[in-house]
N, C-alpha and C positions, 0 to 999 in steps of 0.2 A: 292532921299534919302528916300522919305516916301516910296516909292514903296519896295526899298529895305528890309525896316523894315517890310512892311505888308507881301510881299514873306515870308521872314524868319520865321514871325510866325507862318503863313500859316502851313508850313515846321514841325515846333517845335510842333503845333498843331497834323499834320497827324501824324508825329512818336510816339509822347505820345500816341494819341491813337491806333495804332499798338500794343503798350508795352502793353498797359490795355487789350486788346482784347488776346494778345501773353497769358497775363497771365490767363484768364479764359478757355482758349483753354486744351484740353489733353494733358498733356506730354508724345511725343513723346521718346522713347527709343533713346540710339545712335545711329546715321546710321548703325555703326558697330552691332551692336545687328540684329536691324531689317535686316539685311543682312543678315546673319548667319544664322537668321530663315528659310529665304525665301529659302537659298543652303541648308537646311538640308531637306525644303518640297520637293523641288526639286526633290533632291537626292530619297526620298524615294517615290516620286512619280514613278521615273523611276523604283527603283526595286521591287515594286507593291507587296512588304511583309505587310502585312494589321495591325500588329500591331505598325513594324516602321510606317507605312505614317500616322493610327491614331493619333502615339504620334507628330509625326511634325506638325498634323493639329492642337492638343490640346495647343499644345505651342506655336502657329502661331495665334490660339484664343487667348491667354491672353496677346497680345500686341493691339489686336483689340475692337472695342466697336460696340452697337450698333445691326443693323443689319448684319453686316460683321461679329461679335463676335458669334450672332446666328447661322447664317448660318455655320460656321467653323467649332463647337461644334459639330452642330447636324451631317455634315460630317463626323466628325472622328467617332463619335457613328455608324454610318451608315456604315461606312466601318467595322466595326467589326462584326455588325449585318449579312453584308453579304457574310461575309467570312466566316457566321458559329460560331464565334465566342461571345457566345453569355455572357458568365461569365466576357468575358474584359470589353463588352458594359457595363454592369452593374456595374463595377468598376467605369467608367467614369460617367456614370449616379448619383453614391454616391459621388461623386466628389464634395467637397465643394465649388469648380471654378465653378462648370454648372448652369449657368445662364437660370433656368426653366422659368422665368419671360420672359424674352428674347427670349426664344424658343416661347414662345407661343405667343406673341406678333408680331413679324416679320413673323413665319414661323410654324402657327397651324394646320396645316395638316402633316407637315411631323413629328410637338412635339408628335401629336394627333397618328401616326403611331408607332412611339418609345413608346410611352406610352403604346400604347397595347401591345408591346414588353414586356413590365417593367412586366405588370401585367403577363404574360403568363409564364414569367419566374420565377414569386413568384405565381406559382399555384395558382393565381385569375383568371381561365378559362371564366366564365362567364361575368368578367368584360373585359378581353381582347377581347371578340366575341363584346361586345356593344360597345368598344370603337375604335375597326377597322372597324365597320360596319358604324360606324355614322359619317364618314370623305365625307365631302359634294367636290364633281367635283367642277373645274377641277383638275386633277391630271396627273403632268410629268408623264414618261412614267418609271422612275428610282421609285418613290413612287406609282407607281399602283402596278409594280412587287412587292414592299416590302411587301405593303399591303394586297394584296390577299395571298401573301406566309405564311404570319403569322395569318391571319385569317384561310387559310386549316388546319395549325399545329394546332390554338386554338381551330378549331371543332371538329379535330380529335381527341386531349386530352379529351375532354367533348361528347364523343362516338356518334357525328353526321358522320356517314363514307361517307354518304349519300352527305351532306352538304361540308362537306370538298371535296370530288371530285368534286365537281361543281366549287368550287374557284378553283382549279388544273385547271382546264378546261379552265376556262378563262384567268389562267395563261401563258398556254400553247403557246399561239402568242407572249406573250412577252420576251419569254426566245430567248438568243442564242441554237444550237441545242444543246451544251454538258450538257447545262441544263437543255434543253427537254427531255433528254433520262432521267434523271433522276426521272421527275415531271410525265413524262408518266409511269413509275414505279409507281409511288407513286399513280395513277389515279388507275391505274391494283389494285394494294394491297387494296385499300380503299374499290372497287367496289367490288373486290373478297372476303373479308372480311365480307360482307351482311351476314344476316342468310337468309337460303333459303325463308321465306316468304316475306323478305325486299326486296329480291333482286329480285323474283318473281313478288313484285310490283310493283315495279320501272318498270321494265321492259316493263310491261303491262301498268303503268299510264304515265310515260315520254312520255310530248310534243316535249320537246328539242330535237332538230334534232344530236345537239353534244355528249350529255349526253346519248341520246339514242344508237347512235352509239357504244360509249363506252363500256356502258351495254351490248350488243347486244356481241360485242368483248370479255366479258370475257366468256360470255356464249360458244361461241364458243370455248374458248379455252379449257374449260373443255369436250367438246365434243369430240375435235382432230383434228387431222391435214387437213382432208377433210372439218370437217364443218368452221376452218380458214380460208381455200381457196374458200370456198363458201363467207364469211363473206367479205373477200379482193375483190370478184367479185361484190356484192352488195355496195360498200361503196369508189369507186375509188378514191374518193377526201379528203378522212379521214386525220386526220391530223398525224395518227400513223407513227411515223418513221421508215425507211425501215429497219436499222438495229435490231429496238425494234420486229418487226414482223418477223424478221427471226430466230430470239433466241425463238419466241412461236414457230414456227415451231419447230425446232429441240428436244425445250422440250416435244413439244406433239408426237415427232418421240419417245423419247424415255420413254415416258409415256406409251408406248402400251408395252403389258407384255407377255411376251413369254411364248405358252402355254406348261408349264411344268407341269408334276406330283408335289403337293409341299404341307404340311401344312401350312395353313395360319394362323399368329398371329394378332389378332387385339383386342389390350389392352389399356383402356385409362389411360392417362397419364397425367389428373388435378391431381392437387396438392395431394390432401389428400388420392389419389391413387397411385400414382408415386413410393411410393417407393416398394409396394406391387408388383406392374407393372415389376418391374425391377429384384426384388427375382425370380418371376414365369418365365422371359423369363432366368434369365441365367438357370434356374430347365430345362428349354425347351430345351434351346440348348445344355445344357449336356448330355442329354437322344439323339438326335438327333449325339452326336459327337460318344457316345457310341453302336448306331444302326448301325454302320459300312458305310462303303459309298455307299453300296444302299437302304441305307435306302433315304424316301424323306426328301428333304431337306425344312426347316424352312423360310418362309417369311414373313417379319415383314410389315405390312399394316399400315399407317397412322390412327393418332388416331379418335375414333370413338365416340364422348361423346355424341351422342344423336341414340334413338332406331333405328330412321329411316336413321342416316349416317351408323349406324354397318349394319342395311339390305343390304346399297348401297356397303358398303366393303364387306361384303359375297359376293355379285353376281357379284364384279369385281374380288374377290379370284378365285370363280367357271372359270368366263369366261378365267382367265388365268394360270387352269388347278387343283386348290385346290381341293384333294378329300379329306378335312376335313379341321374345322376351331378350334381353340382353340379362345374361348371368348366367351361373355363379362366376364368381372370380376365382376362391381358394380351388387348386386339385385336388383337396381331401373330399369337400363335398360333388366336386368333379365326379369322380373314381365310384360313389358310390349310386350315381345316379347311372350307369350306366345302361341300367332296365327301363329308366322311366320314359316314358310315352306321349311326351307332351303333345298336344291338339294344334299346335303352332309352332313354327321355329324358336328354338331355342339357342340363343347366342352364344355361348359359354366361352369366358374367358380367359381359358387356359385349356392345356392340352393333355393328352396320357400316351400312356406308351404306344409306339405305333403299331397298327394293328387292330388296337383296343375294339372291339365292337359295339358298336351305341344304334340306340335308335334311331331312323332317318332324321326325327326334327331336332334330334340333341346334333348340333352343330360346334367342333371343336376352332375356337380361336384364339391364337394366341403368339405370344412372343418366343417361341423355344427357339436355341442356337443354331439344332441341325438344318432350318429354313435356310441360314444364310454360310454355312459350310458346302452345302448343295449348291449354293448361287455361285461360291467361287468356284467349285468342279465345275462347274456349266459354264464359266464366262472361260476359265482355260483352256477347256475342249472345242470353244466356239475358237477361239483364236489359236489354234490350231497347238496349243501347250500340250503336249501328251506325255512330259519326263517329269515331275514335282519333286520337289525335298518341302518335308515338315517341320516347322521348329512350333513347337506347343509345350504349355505349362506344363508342369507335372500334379494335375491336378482333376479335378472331377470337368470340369468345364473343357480344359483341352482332350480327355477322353471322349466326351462324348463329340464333339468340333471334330476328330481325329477319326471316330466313324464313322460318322455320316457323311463328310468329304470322302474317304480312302472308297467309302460302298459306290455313291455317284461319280466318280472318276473313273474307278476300275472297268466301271459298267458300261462307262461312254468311250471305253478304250485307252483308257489311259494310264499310266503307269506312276507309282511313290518309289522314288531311285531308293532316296533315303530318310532318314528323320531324325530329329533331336528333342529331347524331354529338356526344358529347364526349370529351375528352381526361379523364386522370386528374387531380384535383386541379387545374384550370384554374383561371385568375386569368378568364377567358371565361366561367363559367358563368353568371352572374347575368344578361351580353346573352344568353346563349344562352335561357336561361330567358325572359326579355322577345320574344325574337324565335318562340319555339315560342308561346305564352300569348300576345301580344300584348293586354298588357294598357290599358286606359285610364280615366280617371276617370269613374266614375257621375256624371251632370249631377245627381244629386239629390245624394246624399253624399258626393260623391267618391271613395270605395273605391274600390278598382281594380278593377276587371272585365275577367275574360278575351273572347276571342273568344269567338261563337255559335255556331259552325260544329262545336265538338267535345263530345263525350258522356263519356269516358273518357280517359285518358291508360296508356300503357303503360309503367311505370319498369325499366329493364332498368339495374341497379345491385349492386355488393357492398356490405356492409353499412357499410361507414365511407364510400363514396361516399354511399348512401342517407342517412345521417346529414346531410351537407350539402346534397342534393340537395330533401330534401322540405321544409323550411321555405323555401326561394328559389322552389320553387314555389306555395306558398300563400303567400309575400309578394307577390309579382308578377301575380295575378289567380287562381289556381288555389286559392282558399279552398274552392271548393265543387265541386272539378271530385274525381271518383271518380278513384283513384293505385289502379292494380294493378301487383304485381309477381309476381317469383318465390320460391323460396327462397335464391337469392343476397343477396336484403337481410336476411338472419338469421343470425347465428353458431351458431344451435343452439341456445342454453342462454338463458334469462331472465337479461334484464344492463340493468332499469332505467334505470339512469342512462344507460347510452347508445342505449340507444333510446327514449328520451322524444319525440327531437326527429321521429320516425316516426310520430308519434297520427294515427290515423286513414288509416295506407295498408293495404290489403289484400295480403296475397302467400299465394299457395299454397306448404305444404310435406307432409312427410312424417307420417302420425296418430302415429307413435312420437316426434316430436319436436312435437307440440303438446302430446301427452299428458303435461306435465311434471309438473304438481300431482300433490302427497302426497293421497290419500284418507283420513277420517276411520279411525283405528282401523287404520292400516295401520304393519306393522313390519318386513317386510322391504326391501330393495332395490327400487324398480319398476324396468317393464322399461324406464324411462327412462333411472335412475338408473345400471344397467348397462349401458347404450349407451354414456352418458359416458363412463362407467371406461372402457371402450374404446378411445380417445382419437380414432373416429372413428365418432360414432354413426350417423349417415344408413349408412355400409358395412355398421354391426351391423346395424341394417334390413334391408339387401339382403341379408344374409347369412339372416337370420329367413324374408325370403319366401324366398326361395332352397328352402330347405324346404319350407313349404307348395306351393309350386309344384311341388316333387319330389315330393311326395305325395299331392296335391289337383288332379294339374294340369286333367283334368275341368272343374274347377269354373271354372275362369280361361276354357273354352270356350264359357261358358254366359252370355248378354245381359247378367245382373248383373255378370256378375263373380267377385275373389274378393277378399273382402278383406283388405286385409295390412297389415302395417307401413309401408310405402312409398306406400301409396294401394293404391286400385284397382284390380287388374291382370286385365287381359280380353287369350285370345290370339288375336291380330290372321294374315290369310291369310296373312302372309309369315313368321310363327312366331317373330313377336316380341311379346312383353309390351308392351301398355299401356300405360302409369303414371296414373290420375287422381289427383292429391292434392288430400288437405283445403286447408281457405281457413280463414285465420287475419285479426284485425285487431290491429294495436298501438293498445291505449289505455293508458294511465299507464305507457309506457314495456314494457309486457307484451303477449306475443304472445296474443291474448284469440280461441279455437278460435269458429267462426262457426257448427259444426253438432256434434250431440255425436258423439264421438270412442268407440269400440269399446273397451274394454276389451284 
């Protein structure tokens, strides 16, 4: 009987304690729950959609503690991360459920991998390169791939191209092949990307047998297709994919240029030139549609932003039959080409100091001021004007306007009585105006009448200055005194109402932008109307001669001239263009052409 008694309590003992331990223990969900979960990981495990299986792993974690709860989390992140999807990762990462503590405690290598994820994606580059770089071996083979992948992106974000292909590199073994063809892409672009003296050194200082190869590989491929198959001969065991090396072949098959007769276009195309870029080629290709079909045809060259890549695109133009090149645009790589030697005419789009000495075929074209400050000295000395007053900005534009008029006037005998510097938009200009003009009343009628001493007046103005400038003039004694300008008093387009207040000044501009009227019986575009569209017609212009000048340039040697969209372009000793332009008068608000205008 005792025995019985002592069993039982025995008994009564183990179960209480059961109950007490049952209760500090985790509560377990219902079977039915935890079930559910595991068919719905399942499920999405089988259909391998990356944001289904993250979300079953995310809710498969919050029945879990621990290091099961770590590991789970960091999974689903992980699956996001690798599928590219890198804005869901970061959703789950703000996840007020993600146990950061827990990550890092169980599983600090692969927290320590997502973490540089974290940063990379919130543009902290330089913390994401320190915080994948300092993940201590060993490392699965699923976390070395993550981790080298996201450290090439973070190098390459923070402009190591250098650095980032080296992690490609080592990437490289660990991928399957669909993902090698990628990463080996990605190795090409990085490498290719070098500026020539990076990649010149690399080239010459790499130990690495891998990294050298590589290098060695893009070199070749700029070469072509012989020095690839040279490259393939030298490097039988390289890790390059057969398919990756068969698409450089065929692009280097079609990389060779067929030697045709052709002008060659090569205009760069950074930003703050881009849109300038794009006025001049459609100018090009219109003059090219318009030279009928034998004329040569236009080919556009990859852009060239430095002196020495536009050398290297000249002599591939040349080698693949260019007998003329239209470019540079920018004067910075103008300026520094002024040695080189090109085998053809070369167009150049701008102009430098004059003087400047350049090789015969380096040809300077362009739009500078002092062309058309020279054209009004010349058109007042034709019409027998030999007394001027100046009224000019007080600015870099009216200085140089203000020299190169004063040198061609002086030269053709003619004389600058007086001048006036204004500021923009002065509350000064009306005494300025009285003090250039000095005007006084006719003892007959009183009208104001200017001084005697001057023939012409020189208005060196933009177009909404112009606006207020020419009637203060003819109210203050200049009723009848001749107003010449440039094309800075013009916007370009016929605009009425705001030039009303300009009747009767002269300004020289460009025959494609006087040329605006519709012709009877006309139904397409003119070549006005197509300037506009351009949203920078006078550049569509220079791009048009630009052309003719590459094809006709002869004719620009020759006393007439040639004529073009821009004016008159004759090539002067120093192998610069020209420019005469037409002369326009505003009457009723419209720019009214003074001689007829070419077709």
């Amino acid at each position: 009987m005792t025995g019985l008694i002592r069993g039982y309590s025995i008994a009564v003992i183990l179960a209480l304690l059961a109950g007490l331990l049952s209760a500090c223990a985790p509560q377990q969900p219902p079977r039915s729950d935890t079930t559910a979960l595991d068919r719905a990981l399942a499920e999405a495990e089988r259909g391998q959609d990356p944001l289904q299986l993250s979300s079953a792993l995310w809710r498969k974690a919050s029945v879990l503690h621990g290091a099961e709860q770590a590991s789970m989390q960091l999974r689903a992140i992980e699956t996001l991360i690798d599928a590219d999807k890198p804005q869901n990762a970061l959703a789950y990462l703000r996840d007020p459920l993600a146990q950061r503590q827990g990550w890092l405690a169980f599983e600090p290598r692969r927290t320590q991998i997502i973490l540089g994820f974290e940063a990379l994606q919130q543009g902290r580059t330089a913390e994401a390169i320190r915080t994948l770089q300092d993940i201590p071996a060993p490392l699965g083979r699923a976390e070395a791939t993550r981790r080298l992948e996201w450290l090439a992106r973070a190098l390459e974000a923070d402009q190591h191209g250098l650095e980032a292909a080296r992690q490609r590199i080592a990437l490289d073994g660990l991928l399957s092949d669909e993902r090698r063809l990628a990463n080996q892409e990605a190795i090409l672009r990085l490498l290719g990307a070098l500026d020539k003296p990076a990649f010149d050194r690399a080239l010459i200082e790499t130990v690495e047998p891998q990294l050298g190869g590589w290098l060695q590989l893009v070199h070749a491929q700029r070469e072509g297709k012989d020095a690839l198959e040279r490259w393939r001969q030298a490097h039988p065991s390289h890790p390059l994919l057969p398919a990756l090396y068969e698409r450089l072949q065929r692009e280097a098959v079609a990389r060779v240029p067929q030697t045709v007769a052709h002008i060659a276009l090569i205009l760069s195309q950074e930003p703050r030139l881009a849109e300038a870029a794009r006025a001049i080629t459609a100018g090009v290709m219109l003059a090219r549609e318009e030279a009928g079909e034998k004329a040569p045809e236009v080919r556009e060259y990859p852009d060239a932003p430095t002196p020495e890549g536009f050398r290297r695109g000249v002599e591939e133009a040349v080698a693949a039959g260019a007998t003329a090149v239209i470019g540079p645009l920018d004067r910075e790589t103008l300026q520094q080409l002024t040695r080189f030697q090109p085998k053809v005419p070369v167009i150049a789009l701008n102009t430098l100091e004059s003087g400047t000495a350049t090789s015969p075929n380096l040809i300077q074209f362009g739009l500078p001021p002092e062309d058309e400050a020279q054209a009004v000295a010349e058109r007042m000395l034709a019409q027998g004007q030999l007394r001027a007053l100046i009224l000019a900005p007080n600015d870099a534009l009216g200085e140089r306007m203000v020299r190169a008029f004063t040198t061609r006037y002086t030269a053709g005998g003619g004389q600058v009585v007086d001048s006036q510097r204004y500021a923009p938009r002065s509350p000064l200009w009306e005494q300025q105006a009285r003090q250039l003009l000095r005007p006084a009343p006719d003892p007959i009628d009183g009208s104001q009448r200017m001084r005697e001493d001057a023939d012409a007046l020189f208005l060196i103005a933009r177009a909404k200055d112009a606006q207020g400038w020419v009637p203060l003039l003819r109210a203050n004694g200049g009723g009848n005194l001749p107003i010449l300008a440039t094309s800075h008093v013009y916007d370009g387009a016929p605009r009425p109402a705001n030039d009303r207040d300009k009747d009767g000044l002269q300004f020289c501009d460009m025959p494609l932008i006087l040329n605006y009227a519709r012709r009877p019986g006309q139904t397409g575009p003119s070549r006005f109307e197509q300037a506009a569209l351009s949203g920078q017609p006078r550049l569509f212009a220079l791009g048009y001669d630009a052309y003719q000048l590459a094809t006709r340039l002869e004719a620009a040697k020759r006393p007439e001239g040639l004529r073009g969209q821009t004016g008159t372009l004759r090539l002067n000793a120093d192998n610069r263009v020209q420019r005469t332009p037409a002369w326009a008068l505003f009457r009723g608000g419209l720019a009214n052409p003074l001689e007829v205008i070419q077709p």
